[in-house]
C-alpha positions as CSV (number, residue, x, y, z in Angstrom):
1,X,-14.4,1.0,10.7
2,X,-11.8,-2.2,10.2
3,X,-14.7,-3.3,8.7
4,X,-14.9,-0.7,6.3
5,X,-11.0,-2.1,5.5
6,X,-12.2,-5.7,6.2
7,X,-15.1,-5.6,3.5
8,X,-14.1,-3.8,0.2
9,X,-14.0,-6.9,-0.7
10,X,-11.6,-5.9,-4.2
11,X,-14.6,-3.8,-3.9
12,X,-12.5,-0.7,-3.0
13,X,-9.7,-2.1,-4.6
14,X,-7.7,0.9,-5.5
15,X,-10.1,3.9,-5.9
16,X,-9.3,7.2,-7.0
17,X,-9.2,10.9,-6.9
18,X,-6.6,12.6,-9.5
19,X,-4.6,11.2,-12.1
20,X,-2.5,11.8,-14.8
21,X,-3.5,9.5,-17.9
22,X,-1.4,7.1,-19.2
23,X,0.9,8.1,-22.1
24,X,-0.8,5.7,-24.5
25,X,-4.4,7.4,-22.7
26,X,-7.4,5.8,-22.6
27,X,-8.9,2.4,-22.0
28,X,-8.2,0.4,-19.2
29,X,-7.0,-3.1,-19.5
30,X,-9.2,-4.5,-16.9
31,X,-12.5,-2.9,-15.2
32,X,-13.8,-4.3,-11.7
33,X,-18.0,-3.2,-11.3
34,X,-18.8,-3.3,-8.0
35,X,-22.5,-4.2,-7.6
36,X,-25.2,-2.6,-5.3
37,X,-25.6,-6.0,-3.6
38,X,-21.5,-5.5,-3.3
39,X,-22.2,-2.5,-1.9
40,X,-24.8,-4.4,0.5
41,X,-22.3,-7.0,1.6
42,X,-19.7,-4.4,2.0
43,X,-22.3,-2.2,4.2
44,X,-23.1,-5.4,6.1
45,X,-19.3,-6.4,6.9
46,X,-18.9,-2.6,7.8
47,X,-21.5,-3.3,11.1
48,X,-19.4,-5.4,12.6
49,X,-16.2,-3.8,13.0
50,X,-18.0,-0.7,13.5
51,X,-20.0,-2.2,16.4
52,X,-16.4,-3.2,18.1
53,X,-14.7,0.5,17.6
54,X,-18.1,1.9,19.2
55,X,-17.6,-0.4,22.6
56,X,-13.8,0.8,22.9
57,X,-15.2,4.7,22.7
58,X,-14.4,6.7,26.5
59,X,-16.9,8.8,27.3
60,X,-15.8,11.8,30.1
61,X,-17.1,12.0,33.9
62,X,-19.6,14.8,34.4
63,X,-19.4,17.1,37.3
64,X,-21.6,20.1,38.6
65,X,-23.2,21.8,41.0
66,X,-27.1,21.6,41.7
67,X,-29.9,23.5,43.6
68,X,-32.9,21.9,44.2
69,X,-35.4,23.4,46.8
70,X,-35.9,22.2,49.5
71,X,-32.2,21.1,49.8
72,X,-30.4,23.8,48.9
73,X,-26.9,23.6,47.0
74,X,-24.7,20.3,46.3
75,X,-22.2,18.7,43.9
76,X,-22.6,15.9,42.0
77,X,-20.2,14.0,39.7
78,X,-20.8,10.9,36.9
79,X,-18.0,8.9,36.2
80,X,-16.8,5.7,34.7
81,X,-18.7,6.0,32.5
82,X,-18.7,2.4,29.8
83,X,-20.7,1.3,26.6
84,X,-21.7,-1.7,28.0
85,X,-23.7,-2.9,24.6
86,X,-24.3,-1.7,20.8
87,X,-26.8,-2.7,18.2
88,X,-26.7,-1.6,14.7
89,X,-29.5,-3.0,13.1
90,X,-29.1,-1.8,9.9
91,X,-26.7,0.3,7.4
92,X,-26.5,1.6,4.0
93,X,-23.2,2.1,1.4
94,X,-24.2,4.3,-1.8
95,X,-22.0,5.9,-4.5
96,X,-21.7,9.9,-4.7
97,X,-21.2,10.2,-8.5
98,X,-17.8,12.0,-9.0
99,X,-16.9,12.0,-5.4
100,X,-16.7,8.8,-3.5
101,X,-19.2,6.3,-0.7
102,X,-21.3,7.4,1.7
103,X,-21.7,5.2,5.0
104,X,-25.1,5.8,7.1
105,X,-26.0,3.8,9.9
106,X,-29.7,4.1,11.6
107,X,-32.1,3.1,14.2
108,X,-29.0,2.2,16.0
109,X,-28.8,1.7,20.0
110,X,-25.9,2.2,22.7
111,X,-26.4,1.3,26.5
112,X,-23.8,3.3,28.7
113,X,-23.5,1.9,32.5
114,X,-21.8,4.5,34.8
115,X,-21.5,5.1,38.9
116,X,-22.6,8.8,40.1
117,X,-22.0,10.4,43.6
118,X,-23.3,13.2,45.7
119,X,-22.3,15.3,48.0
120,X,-23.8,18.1,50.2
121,X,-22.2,19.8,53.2
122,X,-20.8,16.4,55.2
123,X,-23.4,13.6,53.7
124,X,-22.3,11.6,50.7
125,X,-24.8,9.7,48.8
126,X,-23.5,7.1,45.8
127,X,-25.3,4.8,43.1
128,X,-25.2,3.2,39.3
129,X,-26.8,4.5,36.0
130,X,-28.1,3.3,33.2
131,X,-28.2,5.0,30.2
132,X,-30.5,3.9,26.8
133,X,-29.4,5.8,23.8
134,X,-32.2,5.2,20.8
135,X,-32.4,6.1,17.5
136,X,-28.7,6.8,17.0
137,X,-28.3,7.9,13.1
138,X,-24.6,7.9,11.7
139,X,-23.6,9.7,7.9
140,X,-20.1,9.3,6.9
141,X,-18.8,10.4,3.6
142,X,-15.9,8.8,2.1
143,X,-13.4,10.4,-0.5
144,X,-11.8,7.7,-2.2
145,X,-8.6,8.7,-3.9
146,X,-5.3,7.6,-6.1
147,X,-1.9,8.2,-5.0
148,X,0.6,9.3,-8.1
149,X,1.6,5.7,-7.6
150,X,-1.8,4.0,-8.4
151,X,-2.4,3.3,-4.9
152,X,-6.1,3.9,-3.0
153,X,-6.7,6.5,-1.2
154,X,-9.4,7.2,1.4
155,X,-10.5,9.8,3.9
156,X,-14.2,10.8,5.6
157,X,-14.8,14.2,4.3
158,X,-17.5,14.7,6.4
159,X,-19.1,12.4,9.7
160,X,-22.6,12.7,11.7
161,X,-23.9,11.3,14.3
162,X,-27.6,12.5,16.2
163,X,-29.1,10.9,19.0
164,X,-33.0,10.9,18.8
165,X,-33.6,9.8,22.6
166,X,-32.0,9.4,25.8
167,X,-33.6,7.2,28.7
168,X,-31.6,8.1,32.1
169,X,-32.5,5.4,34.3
170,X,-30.7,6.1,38.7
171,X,-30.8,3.5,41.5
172,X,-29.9,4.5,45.0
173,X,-31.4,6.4,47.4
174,X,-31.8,9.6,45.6
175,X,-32.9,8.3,42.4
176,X,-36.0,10.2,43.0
177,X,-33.1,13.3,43.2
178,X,-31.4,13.0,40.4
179,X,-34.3,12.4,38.3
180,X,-35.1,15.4,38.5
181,X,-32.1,16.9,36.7
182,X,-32.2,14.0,34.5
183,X,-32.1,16.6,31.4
184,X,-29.0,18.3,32.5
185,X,-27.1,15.2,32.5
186,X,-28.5,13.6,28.4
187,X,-27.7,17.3,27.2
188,X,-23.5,16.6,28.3
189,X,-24.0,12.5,27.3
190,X,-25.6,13.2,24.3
191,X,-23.1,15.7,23.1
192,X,-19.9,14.2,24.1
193,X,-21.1,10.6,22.4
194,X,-22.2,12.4,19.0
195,X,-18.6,14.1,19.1
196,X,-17.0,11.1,20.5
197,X,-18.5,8.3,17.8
198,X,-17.4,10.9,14.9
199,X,-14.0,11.3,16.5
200,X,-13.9,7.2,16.6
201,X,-14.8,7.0,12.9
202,X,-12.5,9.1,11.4
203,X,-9.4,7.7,13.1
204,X,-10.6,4.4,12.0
205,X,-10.5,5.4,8.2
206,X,-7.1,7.0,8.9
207,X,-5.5,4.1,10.9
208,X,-7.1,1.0,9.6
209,X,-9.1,1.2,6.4
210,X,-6.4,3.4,4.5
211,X,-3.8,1.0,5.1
212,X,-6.2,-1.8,4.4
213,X,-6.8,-0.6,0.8
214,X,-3.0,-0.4,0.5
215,X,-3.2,-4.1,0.7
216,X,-3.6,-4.1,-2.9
217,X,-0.2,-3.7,-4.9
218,X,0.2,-1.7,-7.6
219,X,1.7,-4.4,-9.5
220,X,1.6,-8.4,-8.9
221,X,4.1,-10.9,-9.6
222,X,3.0,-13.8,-12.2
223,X,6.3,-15.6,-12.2
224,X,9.9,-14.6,-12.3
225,X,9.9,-12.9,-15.4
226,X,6.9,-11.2,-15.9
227,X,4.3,-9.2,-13.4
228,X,0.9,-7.8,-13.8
229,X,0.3,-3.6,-13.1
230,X,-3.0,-2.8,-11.4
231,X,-2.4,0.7,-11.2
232,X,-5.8,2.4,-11.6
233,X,-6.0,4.7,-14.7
234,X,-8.6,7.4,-13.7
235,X,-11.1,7.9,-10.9
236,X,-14.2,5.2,-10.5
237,X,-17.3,6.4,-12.3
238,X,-19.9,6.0,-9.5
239,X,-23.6,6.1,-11.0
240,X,-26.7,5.3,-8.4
241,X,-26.2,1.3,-7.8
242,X,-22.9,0.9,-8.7
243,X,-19.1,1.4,-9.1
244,X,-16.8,1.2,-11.6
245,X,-13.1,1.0,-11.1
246,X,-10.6,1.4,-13.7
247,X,-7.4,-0.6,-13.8
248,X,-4.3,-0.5,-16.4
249,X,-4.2,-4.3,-16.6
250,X,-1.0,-4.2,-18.4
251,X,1.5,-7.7,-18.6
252,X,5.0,-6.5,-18.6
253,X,8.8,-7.8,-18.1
254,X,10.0,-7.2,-14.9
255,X,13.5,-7.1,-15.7
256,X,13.0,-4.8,-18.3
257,X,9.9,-2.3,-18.9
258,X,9.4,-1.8,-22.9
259,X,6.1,0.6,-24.2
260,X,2.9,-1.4,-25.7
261,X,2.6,0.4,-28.9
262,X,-1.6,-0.8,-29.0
263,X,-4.3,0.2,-27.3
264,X,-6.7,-1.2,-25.2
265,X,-10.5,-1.9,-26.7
266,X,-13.7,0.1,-25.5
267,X,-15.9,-2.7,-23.4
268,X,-19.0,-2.0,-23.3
269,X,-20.5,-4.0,-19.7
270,X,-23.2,-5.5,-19.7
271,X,-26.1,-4.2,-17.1
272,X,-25.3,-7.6,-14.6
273,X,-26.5,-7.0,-11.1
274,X,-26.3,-11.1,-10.2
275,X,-23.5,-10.9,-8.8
276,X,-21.3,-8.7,-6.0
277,X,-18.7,-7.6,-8.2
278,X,-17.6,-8.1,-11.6
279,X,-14.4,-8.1,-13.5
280,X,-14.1,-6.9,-17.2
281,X,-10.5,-8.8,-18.5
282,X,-10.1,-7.5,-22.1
283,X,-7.9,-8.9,-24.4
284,X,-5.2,-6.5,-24.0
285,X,-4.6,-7.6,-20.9
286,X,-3.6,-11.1,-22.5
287,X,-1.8,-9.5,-25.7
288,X,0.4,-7.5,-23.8
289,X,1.3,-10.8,-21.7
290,X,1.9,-12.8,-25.4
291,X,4.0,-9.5,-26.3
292,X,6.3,-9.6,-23.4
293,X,6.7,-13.4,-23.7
294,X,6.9,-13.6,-27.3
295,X,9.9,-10.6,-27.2
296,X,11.9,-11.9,-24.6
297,X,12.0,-15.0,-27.3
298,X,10.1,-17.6,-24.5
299,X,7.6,-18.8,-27.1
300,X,10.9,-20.0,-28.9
301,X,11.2,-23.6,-29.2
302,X,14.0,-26.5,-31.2
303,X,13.3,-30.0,-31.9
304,X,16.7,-32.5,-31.5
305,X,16.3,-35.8,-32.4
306,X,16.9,-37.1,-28.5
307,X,13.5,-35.5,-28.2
308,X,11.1,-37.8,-30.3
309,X,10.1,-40.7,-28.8
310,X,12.2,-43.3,-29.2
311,X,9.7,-45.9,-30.9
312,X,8.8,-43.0,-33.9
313,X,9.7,-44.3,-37.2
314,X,10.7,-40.5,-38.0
315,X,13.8,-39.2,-36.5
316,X,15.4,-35.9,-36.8
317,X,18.3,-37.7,-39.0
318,X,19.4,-37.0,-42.5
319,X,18.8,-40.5,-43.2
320,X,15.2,-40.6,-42.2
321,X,14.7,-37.3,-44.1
322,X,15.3,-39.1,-47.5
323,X,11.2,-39.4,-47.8
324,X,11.0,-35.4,-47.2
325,X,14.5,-34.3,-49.7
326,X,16.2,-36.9,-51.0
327,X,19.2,-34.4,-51.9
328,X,19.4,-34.1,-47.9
329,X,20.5,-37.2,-47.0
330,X,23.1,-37.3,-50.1
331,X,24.5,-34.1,-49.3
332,X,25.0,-35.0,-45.4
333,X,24.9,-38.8,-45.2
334,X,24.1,-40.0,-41.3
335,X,24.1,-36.7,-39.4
336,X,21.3,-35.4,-37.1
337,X,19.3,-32.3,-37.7
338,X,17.8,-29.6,-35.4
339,X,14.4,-27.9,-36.1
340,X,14.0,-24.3,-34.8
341,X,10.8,-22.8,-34.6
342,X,9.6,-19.1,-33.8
343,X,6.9,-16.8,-33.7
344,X,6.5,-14.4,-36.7
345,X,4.9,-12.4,-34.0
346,X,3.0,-12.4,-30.7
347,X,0.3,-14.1,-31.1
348,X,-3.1,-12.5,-30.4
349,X,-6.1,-13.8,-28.3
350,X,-9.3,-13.1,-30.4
351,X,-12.7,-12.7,-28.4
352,X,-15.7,-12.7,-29.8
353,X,-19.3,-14.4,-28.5
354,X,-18.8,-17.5,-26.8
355,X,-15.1,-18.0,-28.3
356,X,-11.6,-18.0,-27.4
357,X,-9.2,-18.5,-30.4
358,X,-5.2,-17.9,-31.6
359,X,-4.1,-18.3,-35.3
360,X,-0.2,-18.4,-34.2
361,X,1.9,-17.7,-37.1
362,X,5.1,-19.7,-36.9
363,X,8.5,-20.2,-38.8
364,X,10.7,-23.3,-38.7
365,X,14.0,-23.6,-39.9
366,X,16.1,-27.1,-40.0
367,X,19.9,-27.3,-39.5
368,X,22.1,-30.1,-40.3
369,X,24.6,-30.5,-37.5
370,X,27.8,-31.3,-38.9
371,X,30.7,-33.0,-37.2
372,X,32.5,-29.4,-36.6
373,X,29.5,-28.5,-34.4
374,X,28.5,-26.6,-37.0
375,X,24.9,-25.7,-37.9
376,X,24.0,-25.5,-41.1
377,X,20.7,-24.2,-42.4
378,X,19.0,-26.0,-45.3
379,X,15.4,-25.5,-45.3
380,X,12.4,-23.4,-43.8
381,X,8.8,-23.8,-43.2
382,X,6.2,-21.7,-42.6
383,X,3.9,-23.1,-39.9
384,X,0.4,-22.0,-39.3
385,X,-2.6,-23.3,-36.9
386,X,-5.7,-22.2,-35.5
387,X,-5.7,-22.8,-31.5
388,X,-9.0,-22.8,-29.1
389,X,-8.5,-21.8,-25.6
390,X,-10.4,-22.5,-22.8
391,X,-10.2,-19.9,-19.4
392,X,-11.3,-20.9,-15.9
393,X,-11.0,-18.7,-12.7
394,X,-11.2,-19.7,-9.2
395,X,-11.8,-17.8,-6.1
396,X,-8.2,-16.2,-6.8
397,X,-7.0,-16.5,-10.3
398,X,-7.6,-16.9,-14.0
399,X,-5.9,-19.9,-15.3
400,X,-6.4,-21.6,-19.0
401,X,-5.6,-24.2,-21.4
402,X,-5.2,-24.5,-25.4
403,X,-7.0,-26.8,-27.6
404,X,-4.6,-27.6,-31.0
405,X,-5.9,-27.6,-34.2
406,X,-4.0,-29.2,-37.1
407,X,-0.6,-27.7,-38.2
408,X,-0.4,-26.8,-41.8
409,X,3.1,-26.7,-43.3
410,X,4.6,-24.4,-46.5
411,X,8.0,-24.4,-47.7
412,X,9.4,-21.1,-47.6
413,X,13.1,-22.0,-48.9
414,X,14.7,-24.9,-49.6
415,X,18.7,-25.8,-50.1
416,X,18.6,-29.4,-50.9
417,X,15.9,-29.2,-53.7
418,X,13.1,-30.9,-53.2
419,X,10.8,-31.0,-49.8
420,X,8.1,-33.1,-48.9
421,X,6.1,-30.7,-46.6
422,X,3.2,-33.4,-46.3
423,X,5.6,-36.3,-44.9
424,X,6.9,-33.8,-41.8
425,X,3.6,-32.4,-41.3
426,X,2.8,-35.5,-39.1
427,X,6.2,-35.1,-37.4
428,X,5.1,-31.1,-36.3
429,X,1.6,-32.4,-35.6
430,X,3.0,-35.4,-33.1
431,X,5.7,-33.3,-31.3
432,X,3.5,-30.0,-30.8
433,X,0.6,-31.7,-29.7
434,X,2.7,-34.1,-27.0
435,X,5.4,-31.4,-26.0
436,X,4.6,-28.1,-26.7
437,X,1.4,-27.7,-25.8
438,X,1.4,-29.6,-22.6
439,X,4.5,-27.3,-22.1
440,X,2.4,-23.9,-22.8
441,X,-0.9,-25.4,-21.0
442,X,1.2,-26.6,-17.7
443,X,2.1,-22.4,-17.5
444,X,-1.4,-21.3,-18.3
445,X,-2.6,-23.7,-15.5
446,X,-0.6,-21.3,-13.0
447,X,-2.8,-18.8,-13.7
448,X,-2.0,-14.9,-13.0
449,X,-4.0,-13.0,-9.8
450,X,-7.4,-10.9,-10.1
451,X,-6.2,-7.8,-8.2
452,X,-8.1,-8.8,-4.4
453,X,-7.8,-7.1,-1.3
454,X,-5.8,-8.8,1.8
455,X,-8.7,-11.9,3.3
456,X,-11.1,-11.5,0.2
457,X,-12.0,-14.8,-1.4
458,X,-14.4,-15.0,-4.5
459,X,-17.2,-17.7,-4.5
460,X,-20.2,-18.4,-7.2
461,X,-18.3,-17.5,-10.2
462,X,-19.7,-16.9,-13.6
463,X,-17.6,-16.5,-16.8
464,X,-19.1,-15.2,-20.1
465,X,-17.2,-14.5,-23.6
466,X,-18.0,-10.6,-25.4
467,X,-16.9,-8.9,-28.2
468,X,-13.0,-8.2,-27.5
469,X,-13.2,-8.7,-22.9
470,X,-14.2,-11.8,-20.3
471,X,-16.7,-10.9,-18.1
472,X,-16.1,-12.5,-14.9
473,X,-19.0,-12.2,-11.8
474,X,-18.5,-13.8,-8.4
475,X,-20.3,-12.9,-5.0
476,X,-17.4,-12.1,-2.1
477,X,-16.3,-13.2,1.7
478,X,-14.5,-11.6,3.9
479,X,-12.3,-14.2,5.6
480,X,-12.2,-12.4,9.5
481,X,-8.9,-13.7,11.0
């Protein structure tokens, strides 16, 4: 069942049982749907691995004693016994709603090769068997869970296997002997291989698809300062074609944890079936990332004048403020000037239909520097701009990319009189555009992680824009390695 692990392709990604709810409560960050063609694929993976864990099964020799007139009494014995081939031509993966997957295999066939001998008073006879086992039906129930830590969690609650027929097949020269006890002989096989394929299954959940789920961490690194938690928030909600797994999505600073004091919006998903899986990204997931940045003072920025190009007729000089306040360059004749500028507040991605926008609210503050190193503060400016933004994601990742829109400048306070807002306008306008957002678009371009499974790789992507989430859709491969 490695291929159980092998295929939850982010499918499984961290599924349930109990949870506490968050502090905050209710609405996660970040959904993944898992699709019933998902479900398909993940099914379909699953026959392949399962194939190779059947072929390493060990069946036991068979020993008894026999009477057959006109003969009399012997012994015979059935030993190594081997699968020598498997085909599984076809399996299903379906949801239980409130309780987990359920695994069936059918139609399926096993051919088991084995050597027999006889023996009666001083003759001993010896020859090979074949075996055909048809119409081999497998049920295994899966109860995902949630470890207080957010991990996955899985188990088979239950396993099945029944064999419909057995075809015993002896060469040597009593064939025509041991035909005729032919039935004795399916009754052991065909119990020891039901017991023998459950027994198989079950260890494989334990031993390789639970630790394959815990491939997923519970939270992701983004860069060095902040990381992404993918904890899951409750159990799935499983309905008849599909699965729905909750995550808390949640952007926060990994040196140090501080509450989000909003919540996360209701999505409501739309009824897509195109695709393998889906991924609901809601906007909290980007506020709380603007938050963490935005207190930990990164979307800070200053303007010094050995930071405009050098063939701009404005520099950040007293003297080539005289256009903007006169009284500037009077009061401090020939000395440079710093402008300082910083977010009133995080600013907030707004989703709607088809659109990605941020109305940043910004405040900038000039110094004079005097010759004591001093900074002096003589004016401030309130800075506001309405900002586009584009989002791609790859077979990993979501990355994106800010469109400016034009700065609009107000005086807030002013200690050298007069201001010119207009005049630095097209300062702001030049040094935002060619540094700051190349700056902010060169770290979006990183991207952060979709929470994937170890080997999964996401191909055909779609991308559409709702009402306060990005819907995401991709079909999946499992890379075998």
């Amino acid at each position: 069942m490695r291929a159980l692990a092998g295929a939850l392709p982010s499918l499984l990604l961290r599924l349930l049982l109990t949870s506490s709810p968050e502090p905050l409560g209710a609405n996660p960050g970040l959904v993944a749907r898992i699709t019933d063609k998902g479900l398909e694929y993940v099914a379909r993976e699953g026959l392949v691995t399962l194939r190779e864990e059947l072929l390493r099964i060990r069946l036991p020799d068979f020993t008894g004693d026999f009477k057959i007139k006109p003969f009399g009494r012997g012994h015979y014995e059935f030993h190594s016994l081997q699968i020598h081939s498997c085909e599984l031509p076809g399996s299903t993966l379906t949801p239980l709603p409130g309780q987990g997957l359920s695994f069936t295999i059918s139609d399926s066939f096993i051919r088991v090769q084995s050597e027999w001998k006889v023996r009666k008073s001083f003759v001993k006879l010896h020859g090979s068997l074949d075996v055909e086992v048809k119409g081999i039906t497998i049920s295994v129930n899966l109860l995902l869970g949630r470890e207080l830590s957010g991990r996955p969690t899985v188990s088979a609650t239950s396993c099945s296997s029944h064999i419909q027929d057995v075809e015993v097949d002896v060469s040597g020269d009593l064939g025509w002997l041991l035909n005729l006890f032919d039935n004795q002989i399916e009754s052991k096989l065909r119990k020891a291989l039901e017991n023998k394929i459950c027994e198989r299954i079950q260890k494989s959940v334990a031993s390789d698809l639970q630790p394959y789920l815990q491939t997923l961490p519970v939270t992701t690194e983004i860069d060095s300062f902040a990381g992404i938690d993918y904890s899951l928030t409750e159990a799935p909600r499983a309905t008849a074609q599909m699965l729905d797994v909750m995550f808390k999505g949640e952007i926060f600073n990994r040196d140090r944890y501080s509450p989000v004091t909003f919540l996360a919006p209701v999505m409501s998903l739309p009824e897509e079936h195109d695709r393998m899986v889906y991924f609901a990204i809601s906007d909290y997931v980007f506020n709380t990332a603007s938050r963490v940045y935005h207190e930990a003072g990164h979307l800070n920025f200053s303007i010094t004048d050995d930071m405009v190009p050098s063939g701009s007729t404005i520099r950040l000089t007293t003297k080539s403020f005289r256009p903007f306040a006169p009284r500037l360059a009077r009061l401090y004749p020939n000395m440079n000037l710093e402008l300082q500028g910083t977010m009133a507040s995080a600013p907030f991605l707004n989703l709607s239909p088809g659109n990605l926008s941020l109305t940043p609210q910004m405040e900038i503050e000039g110094f004079v520097l005097l010759p004591s190193s001093v900074r002096e503060p003589v004016f401030r400016l309130g800075v506001a701009t309405n900002v586009s933004a584009t989002l791609t994601f790859n077979t990993s990742k979501i990355t994106g990319a800010l469109k400016p829109g034009k700065v609009q400048v107000e005086l807030k306070e002013s200690k050298v009189g007069v201001f010119n807002v207009e005049l630095l306008e097209a300062l702001l306008n030049y040094h935002i555009l060619n540094t700051l957002y190349p700056q902010v678009n060169e770290k979006l371009a990183e991207g952060f992680p979709l929470p994937l499974l170890k080997h999964i790789q996401l191909y055909d992507p779609v991308l559409e824009i709702h009402k306060d989430f990005l819907f995401l859709g991709a079909n999946v491969q499992y890379m075998r390695v």
